[in-house]
Backbone as a chain_set.jsonl record, in Angstrom:
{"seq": "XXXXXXXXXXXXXXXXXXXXXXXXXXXXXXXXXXXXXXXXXXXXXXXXXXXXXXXXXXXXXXXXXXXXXXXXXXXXXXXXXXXXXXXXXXXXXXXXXXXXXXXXXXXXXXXXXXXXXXX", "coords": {"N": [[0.819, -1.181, 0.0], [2.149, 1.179, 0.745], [3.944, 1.389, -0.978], [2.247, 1.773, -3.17], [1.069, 4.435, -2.74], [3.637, 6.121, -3.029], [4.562, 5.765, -5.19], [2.1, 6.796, -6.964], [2.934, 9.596, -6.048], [4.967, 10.049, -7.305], [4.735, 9.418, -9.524], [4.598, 12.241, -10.802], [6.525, 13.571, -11.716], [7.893, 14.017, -14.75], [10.478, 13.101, -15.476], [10.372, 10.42, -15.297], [9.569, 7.131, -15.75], [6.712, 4.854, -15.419], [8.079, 2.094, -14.993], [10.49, 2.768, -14.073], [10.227, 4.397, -12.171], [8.919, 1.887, -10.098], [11.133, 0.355, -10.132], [13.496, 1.897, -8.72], [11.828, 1.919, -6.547], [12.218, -0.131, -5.6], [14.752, -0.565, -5.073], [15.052, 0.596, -2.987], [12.705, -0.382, -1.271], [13.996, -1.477, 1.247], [14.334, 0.682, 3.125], [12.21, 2.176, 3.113], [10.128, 0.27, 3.722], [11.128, -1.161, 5.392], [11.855, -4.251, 4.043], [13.893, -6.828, 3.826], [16.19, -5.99, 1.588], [17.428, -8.1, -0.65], [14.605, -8.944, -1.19], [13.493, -6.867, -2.179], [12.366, -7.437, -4.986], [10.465, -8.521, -4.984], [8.318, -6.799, -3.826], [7.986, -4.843, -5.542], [7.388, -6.781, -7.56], [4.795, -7.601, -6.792], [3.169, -4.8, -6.806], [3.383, -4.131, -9.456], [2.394, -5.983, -10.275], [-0.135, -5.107, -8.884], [-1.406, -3.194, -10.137], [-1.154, -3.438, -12.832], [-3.798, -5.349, -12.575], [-5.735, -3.443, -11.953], [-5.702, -2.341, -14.321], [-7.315, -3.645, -15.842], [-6.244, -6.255, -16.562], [-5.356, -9.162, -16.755], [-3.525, -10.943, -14.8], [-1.923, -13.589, -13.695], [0.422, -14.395, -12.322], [3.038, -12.381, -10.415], [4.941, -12.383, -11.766], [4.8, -12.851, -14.583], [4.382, -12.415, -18.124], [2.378, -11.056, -18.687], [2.22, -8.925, -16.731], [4.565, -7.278, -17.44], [3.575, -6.708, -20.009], [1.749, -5.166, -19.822], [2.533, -3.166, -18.098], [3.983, -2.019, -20.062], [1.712, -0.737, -21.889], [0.73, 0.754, -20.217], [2.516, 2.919, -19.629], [2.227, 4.337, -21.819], [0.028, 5.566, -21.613], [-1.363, 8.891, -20.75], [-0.034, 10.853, -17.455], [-1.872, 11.264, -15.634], [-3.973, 9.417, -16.325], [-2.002, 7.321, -15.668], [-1.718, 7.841, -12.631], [-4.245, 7.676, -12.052], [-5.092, 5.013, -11.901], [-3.265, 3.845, -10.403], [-3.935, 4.756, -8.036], [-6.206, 3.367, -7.658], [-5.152, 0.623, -8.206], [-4.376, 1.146, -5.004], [-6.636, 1.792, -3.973], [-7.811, -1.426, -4.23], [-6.051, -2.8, -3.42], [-6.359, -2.723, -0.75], [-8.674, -3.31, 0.345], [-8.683, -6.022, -0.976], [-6.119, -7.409, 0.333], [-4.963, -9.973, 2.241], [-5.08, -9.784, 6.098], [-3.115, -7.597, 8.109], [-2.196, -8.451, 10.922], [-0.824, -8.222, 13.694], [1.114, -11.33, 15.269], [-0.12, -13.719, 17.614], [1.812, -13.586, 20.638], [3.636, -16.845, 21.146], [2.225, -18.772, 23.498], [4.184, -20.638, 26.349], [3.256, -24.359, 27.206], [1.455, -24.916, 30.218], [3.448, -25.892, 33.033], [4.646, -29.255, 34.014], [3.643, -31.746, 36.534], [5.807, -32.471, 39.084], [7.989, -35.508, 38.708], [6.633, -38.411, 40.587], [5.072, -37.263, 42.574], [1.575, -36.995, 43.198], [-1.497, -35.994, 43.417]], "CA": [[0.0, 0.0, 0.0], [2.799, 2.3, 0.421], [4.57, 1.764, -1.926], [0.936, 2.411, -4.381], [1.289, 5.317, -2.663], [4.577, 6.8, -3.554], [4.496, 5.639, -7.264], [1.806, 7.775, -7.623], [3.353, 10.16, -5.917], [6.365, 10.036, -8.215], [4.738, 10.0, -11.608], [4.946, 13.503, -10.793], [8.17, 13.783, -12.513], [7.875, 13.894, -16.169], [11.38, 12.279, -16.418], [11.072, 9.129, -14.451], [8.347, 6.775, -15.866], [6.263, 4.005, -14.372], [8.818, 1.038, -14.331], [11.618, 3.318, -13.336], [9.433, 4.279, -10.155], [8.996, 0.861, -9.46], [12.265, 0.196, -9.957], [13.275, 2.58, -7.546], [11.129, 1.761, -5.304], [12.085, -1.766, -4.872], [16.162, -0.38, -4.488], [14.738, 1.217, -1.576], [11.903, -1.017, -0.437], [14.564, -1.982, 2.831], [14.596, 1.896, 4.255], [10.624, 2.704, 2.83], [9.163, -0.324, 3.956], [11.542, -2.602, 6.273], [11.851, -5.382, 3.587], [15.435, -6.6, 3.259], [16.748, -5.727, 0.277], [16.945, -9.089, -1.193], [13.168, -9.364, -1.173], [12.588, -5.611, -3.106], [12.243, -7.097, -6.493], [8.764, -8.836, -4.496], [7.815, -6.181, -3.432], [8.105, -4.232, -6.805], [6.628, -7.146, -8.519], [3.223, -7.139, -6.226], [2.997, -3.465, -6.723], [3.205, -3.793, -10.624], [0.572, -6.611, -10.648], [-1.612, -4.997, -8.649], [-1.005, -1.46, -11.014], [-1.866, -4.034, -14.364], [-4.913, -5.83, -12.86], [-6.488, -2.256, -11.913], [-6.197, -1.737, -15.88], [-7.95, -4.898, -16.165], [-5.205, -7.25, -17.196], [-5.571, -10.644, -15.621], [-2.349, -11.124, -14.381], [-1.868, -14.743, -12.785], [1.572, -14.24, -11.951], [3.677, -10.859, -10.434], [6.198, -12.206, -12.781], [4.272, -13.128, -16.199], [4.838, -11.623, -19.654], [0.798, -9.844, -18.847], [3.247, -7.845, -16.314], [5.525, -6.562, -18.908], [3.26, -6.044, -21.531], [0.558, -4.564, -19.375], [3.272, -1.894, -17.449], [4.198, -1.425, -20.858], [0.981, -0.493, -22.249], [0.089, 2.079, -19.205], [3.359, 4.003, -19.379], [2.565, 4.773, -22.72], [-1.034, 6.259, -21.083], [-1.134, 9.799, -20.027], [0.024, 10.481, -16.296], [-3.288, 11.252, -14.975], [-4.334, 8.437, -15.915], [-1.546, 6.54, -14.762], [-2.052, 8.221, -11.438], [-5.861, 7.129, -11.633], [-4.803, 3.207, -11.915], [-2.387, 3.056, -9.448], [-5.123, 4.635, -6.865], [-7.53, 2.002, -8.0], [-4.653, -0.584, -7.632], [-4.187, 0.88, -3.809], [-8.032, 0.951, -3.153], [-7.764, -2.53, -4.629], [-5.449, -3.46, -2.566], [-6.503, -2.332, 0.456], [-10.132, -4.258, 0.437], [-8.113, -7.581, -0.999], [-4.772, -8.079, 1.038], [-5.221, -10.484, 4.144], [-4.82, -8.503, 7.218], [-1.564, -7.856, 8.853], [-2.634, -8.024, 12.154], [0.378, -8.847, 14.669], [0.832, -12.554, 15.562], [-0.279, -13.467, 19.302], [3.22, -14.635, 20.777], [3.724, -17.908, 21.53], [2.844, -19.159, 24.638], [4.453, -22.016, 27.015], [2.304, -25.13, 28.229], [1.644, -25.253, 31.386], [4.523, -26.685, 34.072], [4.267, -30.523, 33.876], [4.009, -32.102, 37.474], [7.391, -33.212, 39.158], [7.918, -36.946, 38.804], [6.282, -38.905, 41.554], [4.173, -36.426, 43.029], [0.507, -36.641, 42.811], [-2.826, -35.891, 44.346]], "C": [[0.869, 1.253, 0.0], [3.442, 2.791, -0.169], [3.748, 2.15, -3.657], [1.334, 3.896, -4.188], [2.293, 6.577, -3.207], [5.007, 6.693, -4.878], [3.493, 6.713, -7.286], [2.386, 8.677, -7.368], [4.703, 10.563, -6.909], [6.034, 9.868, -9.706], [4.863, 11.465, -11.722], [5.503, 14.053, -12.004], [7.834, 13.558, -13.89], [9.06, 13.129, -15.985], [11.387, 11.026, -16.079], [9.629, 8.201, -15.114], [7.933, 5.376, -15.297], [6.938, 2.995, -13.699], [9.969, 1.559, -14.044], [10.737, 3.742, -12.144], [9.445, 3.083, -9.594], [10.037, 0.356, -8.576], [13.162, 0.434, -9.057], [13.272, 2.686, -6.15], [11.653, 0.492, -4.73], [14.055, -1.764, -4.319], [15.793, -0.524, -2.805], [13.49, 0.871, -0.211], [13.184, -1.534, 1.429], [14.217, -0.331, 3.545], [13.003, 2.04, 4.412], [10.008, 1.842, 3.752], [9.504, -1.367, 4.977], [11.285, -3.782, 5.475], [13.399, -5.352, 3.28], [15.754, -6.421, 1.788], [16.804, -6.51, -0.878], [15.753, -9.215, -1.691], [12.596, -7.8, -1.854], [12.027, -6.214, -4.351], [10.444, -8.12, -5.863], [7.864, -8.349, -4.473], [7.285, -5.217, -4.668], [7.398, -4.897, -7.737], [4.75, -7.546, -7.777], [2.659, -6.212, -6.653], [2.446, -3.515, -8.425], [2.367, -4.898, -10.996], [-0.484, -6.091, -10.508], [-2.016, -3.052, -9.764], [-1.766, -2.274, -12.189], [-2.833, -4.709, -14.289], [-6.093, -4.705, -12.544], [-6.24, -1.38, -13.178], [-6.858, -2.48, -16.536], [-7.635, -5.973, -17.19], [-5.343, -8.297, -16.234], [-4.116, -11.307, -15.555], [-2.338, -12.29, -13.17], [-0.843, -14.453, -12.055], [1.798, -12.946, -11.396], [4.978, -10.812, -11.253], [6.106, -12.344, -14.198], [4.684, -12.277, -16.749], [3.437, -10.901, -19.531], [1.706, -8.902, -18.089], [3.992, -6.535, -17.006], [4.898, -5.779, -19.662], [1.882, -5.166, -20.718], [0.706, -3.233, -18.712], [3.11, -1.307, -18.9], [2.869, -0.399, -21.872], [0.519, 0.546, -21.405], [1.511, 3.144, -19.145], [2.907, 4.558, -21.082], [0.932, 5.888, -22.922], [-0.97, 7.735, -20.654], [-0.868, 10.12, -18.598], [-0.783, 10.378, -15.302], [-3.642, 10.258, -15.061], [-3.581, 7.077, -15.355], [-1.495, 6.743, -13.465], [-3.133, 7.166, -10.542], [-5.417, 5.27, -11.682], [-4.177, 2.894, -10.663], [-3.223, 3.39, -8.164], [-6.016, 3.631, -6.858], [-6.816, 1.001, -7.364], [-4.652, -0.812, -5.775], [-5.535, 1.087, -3.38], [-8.376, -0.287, -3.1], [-7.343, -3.353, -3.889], [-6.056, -4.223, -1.092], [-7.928, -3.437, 0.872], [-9.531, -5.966, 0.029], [-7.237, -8.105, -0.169], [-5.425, -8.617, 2.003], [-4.667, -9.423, 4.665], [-3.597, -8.871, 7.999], [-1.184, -7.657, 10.244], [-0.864, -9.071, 12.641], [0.258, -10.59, 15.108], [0.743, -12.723, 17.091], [1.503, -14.258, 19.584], [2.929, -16.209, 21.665], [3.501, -18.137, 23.11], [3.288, -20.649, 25.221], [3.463, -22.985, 27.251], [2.565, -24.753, 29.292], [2.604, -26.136, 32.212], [3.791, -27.922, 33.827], [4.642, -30.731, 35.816], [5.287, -32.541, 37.941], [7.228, -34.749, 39.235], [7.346, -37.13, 40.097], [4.99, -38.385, 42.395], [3.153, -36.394, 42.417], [-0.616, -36.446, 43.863], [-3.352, -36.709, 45.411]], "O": [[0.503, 2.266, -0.597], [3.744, 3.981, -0.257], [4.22, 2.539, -4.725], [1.811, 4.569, -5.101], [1.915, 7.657, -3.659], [5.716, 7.477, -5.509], [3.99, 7.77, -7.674], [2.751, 9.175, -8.433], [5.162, 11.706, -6.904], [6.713, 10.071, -10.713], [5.253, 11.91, -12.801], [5.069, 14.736, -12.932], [7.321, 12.444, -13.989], [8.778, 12.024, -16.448], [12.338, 10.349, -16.471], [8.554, 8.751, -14.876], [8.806, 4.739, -14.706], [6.82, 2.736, -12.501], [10.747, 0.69, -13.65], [10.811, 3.064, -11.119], [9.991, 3.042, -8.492], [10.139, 0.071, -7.383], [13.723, -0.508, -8.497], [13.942, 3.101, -5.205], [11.52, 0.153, -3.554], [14.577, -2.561, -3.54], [16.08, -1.292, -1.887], [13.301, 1.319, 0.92], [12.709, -1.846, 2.521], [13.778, -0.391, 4.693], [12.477, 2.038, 5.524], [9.333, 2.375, 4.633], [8.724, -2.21, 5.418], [10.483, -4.549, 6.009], [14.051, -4.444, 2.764], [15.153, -7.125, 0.977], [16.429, -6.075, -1.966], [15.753, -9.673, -2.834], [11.388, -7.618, -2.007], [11.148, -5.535, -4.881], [9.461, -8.174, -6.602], [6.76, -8.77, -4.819], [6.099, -4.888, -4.653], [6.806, -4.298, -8.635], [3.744, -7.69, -8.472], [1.505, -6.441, -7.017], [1.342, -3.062, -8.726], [1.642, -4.796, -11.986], [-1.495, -6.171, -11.207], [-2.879, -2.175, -9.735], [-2.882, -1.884, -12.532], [-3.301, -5.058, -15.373], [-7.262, -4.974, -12.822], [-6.432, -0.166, -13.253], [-7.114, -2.242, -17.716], [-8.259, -6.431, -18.146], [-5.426, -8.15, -15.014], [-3.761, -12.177, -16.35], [-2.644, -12.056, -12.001], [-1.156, -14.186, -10.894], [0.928, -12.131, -11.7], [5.773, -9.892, -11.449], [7.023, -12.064, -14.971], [5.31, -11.354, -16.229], [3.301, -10.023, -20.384], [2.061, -7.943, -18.775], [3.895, -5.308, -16.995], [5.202, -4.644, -20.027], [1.106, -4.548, -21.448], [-0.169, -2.375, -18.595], [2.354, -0.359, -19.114], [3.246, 0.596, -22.49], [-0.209, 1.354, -21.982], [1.372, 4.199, -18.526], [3.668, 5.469, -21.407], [0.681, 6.654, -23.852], [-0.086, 7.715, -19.797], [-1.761, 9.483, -18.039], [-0.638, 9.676, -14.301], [-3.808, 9.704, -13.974], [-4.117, 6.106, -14.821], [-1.174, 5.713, -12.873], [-3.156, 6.484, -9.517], [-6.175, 4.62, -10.963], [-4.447, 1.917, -9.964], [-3.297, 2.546, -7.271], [-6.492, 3.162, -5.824], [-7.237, 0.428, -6.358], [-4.783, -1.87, -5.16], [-5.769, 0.552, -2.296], [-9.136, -0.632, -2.196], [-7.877, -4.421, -3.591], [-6.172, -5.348, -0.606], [-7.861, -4.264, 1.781], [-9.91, -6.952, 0.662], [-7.428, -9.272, 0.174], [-6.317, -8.041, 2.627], [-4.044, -8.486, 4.168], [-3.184, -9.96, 8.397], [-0.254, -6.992, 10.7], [-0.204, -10.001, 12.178], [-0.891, -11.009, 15.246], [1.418, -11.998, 17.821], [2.108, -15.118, 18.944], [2.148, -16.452, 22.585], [4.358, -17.794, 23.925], [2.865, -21.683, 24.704], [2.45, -22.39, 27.619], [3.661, -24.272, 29.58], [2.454, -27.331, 31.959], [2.603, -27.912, 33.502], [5.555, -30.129, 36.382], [5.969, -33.069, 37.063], [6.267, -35.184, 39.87], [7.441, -36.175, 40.867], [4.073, -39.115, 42.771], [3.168, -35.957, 41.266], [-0.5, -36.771, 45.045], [-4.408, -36.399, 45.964]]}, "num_chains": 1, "name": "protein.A"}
């Protein structure tokens, strides 16, 4: 979601266009978002699925050739309306993702009796 966010934010720029934002974004997904670094190009390829099925590309994969050809087909869109997609993708989001609720922590069993000792 935040990184929907700051793509749009960054079509801004006339010189930088959609898969260079991504791109970008996924250098820097470890500082933006706390994902190690390793794991940006994940994060980058979520982002640009959920960007090509809010142009209504049926994108099975975040790594398919609909990816590719479906970025490619919206950078070549005006920026407004690449703006308007990538909000769609993060209202999209936002109503689909499971929820990232905290996990309860683990707790211990209960103490086991000491040998011998009983009631």
């Amino acid at each position: 979601m935040i990184l929907l966010d700051i793509v749009e934010d960054c079509l801004n720029d006339d010189d930088v266009s959609l898969t260079g934002v991504l791109g970008d974004a996924r250098d820097h997904a470890e500082h933006m978002l706390g994902v190690p670094s390793t794991y940006g190009v994940l994060v980058e390829a979520e982002a640009a699925a959920q960007i090509v099925q809010a142009a209504g590309v049926d994108a099975n994969s975040p790594f398919g050739l609909a990816i590719a050809q479906g970025l490619s087909g919206i950078e070549q869109l005006p920026v407004q309306q690449q703006q308007q997609l990538v909000r769609a993708a993060a209202r999209r989001y936002a109503i689909t993702a499971p929820s990232r609720s905290p996990a309860a922590p683990a707790t211990a069993p209960p103490p086991r009796p000491a040998p011998g000792r009983s009631r």
